[in-house]
C-alpha positions in Angstrom: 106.5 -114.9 114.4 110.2 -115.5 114.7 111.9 -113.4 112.0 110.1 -111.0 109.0 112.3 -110.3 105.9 111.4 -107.1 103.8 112.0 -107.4 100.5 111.2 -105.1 97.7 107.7 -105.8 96.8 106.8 -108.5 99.9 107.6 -109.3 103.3 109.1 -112.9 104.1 107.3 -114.0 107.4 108.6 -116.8 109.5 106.5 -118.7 112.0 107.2 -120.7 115.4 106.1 -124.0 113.2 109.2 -123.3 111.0 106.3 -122.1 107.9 107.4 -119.2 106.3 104.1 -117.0 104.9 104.7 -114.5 101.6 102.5 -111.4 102.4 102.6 -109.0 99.3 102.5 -105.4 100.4 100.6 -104.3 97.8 97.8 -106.8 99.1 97.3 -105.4 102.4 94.2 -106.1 104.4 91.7 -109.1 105.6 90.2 -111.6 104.2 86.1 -112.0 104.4 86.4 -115.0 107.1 89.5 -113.0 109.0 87.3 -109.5 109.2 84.6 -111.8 110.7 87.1 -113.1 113.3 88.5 -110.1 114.0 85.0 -108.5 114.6 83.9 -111.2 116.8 87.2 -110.4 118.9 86.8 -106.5 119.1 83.3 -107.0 120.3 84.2 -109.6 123.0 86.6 -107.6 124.2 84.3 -104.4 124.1 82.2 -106.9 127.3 85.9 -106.6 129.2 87.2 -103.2 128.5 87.1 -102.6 132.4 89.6 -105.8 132.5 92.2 -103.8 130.5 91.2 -105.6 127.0 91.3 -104.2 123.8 92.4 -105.4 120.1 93.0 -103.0 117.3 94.2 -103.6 113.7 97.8 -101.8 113.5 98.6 -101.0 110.0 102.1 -103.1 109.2 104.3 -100.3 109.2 103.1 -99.0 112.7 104.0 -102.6 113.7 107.4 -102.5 111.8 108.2 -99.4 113.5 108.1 -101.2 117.0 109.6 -104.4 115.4 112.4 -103.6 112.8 112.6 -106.2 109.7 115.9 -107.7 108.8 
């Protein structure tokens, strides 16, 4: 992600690739295939948590917080 733009009902989200993604904020969440992704990641990293790895799912304003929108 290279730049996110907050406008008033959606964030504009700009990628490396030059794509630019519309995420609605009142649509929050995962899809079906990206929860089974993200399941198959926390429970491979649960087999390394005495390597230091971990993945969480950081709700967007916690992440906004530590990376402020234009």
């Amino acid at each position: 992600m290279t730049e996110v733009e907050d406008k008033d009902d959606h964030y504009l989200i700009h990628n490396h690739s030059g794509s630019i993604y519309t995420c609605y904020k009142s649509r929050e969440g995962m899809s079906g295939m990206s929860s089974s992704v993200f399941n198959k990641w926390q429970s491979d990293a649960k087999l390394k948590v005495n390597e230091g790895v971990s993945i969480q799912c950081v709700p967007i304003e916690d992440y906004f917080k530590a990376h402020p929108t234009s």
